[in-house]
N, C-alpha and C positions, 0 to 999 in steps of 0.2 A: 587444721590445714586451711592455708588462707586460698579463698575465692579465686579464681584464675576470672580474669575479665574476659571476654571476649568481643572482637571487634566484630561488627557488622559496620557495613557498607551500606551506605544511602543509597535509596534507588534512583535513581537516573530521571530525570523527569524531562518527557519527552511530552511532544505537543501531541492530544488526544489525537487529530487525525494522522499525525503520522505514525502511532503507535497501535493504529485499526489497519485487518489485513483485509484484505476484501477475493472472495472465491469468484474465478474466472466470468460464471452467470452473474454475478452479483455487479462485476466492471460492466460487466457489459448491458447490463439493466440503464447504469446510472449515465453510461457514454451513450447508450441508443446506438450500439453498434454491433455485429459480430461475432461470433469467439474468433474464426480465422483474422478477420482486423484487428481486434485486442492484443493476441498472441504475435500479428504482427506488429505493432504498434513497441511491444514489450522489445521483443527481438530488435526492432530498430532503435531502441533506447528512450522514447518516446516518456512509455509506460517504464517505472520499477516493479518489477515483481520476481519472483521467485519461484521454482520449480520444487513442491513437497513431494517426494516420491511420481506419481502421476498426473497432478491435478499444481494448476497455477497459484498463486495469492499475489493478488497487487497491490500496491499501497495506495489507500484511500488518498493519502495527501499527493501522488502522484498525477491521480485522475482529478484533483479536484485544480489543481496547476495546469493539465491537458484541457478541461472546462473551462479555466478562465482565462485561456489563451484564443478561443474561438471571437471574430469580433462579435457582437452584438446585432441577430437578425442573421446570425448563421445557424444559429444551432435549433 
């Protein structure tokens, strides 16, 4: 019986900080802000993050774009 090949799929490669999710304390460690400002931040489209059952996850590469949006001698 001959071999049946099977196809896989290449994984996607995605840049390491936008493939890190970051938990609600963990945003708000690295903004120096919040959870009510985080959450709002997200709500307002600021922040991406996502809703896992009760608890947030944000995307590191989100927050790290909110950081380097602040000028310089603000943060």
């Amino acid at each position: 019986m001959p071999q049946r090949k099977t196809s896989r799929r290449k994984p996607t490669k995605t840049p390491e900080s936008e493939a890190v999710l970051l938990t609600l304390d963990q945003a708000c460690a690295r903004t120096q802000l919040s959870r009510p400002s985080v959450v709002g931040l997200i709500r307002d489209g600021r922040l991406r993050g996502i809703k896992v059952g009760t608890t947030w996850r944000i995307s590191a590469a989100s927050i790290e774009t909110l950081t380097d949006s602040v000028p310089d001698g603000e943060s």
